[in-house]
ZAMARGU-4260 file (C-alpha; in steps of 0.2 Angstrom, whole numbers, plus 5000, padded with zeros to 4 digits):
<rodrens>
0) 5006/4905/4984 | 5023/4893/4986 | 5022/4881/5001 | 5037/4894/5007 | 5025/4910/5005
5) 5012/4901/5014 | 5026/4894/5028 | 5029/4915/5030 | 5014/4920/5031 | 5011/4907/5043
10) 5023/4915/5056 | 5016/4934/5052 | 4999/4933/5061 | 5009/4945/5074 | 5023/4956/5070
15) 5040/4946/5070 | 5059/4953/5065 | 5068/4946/5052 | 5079/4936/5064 | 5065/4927/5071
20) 5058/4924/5055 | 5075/4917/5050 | 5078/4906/5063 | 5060/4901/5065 | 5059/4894/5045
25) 5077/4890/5045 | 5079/4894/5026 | 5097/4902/5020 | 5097/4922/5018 | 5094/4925/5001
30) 5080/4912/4999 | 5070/4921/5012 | 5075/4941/5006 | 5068/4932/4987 | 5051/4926/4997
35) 5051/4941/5008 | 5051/4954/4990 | 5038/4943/4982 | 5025/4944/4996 | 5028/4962/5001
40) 5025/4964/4980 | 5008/4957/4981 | 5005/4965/4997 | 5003/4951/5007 | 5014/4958/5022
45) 5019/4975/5028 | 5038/4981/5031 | 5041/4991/5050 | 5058/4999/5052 | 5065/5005/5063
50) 5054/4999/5076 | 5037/4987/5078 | 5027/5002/5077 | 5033/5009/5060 | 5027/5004/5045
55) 5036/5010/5031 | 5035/5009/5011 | 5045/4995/5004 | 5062/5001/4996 | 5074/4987/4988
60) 5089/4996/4991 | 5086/5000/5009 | 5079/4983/5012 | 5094/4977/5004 | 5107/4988/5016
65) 5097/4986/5032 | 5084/4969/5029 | 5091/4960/5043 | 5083/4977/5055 | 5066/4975/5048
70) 5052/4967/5056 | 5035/4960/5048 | 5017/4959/5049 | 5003/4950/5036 | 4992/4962/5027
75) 4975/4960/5028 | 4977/4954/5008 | 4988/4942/5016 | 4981/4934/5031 | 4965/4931/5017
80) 4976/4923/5004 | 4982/4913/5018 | 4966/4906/5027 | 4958/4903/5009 | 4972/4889/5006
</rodrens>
């Protein structure tokens, strides 16, 4: 896991938006959508759209359309990975 996964992860204990999680890590758009991918690909996080409460498979086109609407949560994979660093 990159120091940026772990940085994400970090913010994911609770479920956060991708605006949050944007401004919270500063790092530019597409850095953050590349990190985002990677960890949703090793099922670290979860993807919820349209609201909190809906978690929803992850598709590259729709996340690529409507990202910024997404919010985020860590995976029980994912908060493991991340207390075991």
């Amino acid at each position: 896991m990159t120091d940026q996964e772990f940085d994400i992860l970090d913010e994911l204990y609770f479920v956060v938006s991708y605006a949050e999680l944007q401004s919270k890590l500063g790092l530019p758009e597409p850095e953050l959508r590349e990190a985002l991918r990677g960890l949703i690909s090793m099922n670290y996080i979860k993807c919820l759209y349209p609201d909190q409460d809906t978690e929803v498979p992850f598709d590259p086109e729709h996340f690529e359309r409507e990202g910024h609407a997404y919010y985020f949560l860590a995976s029980k994979e994912g908060l493991l990975s991340h207390n075991s660093r």
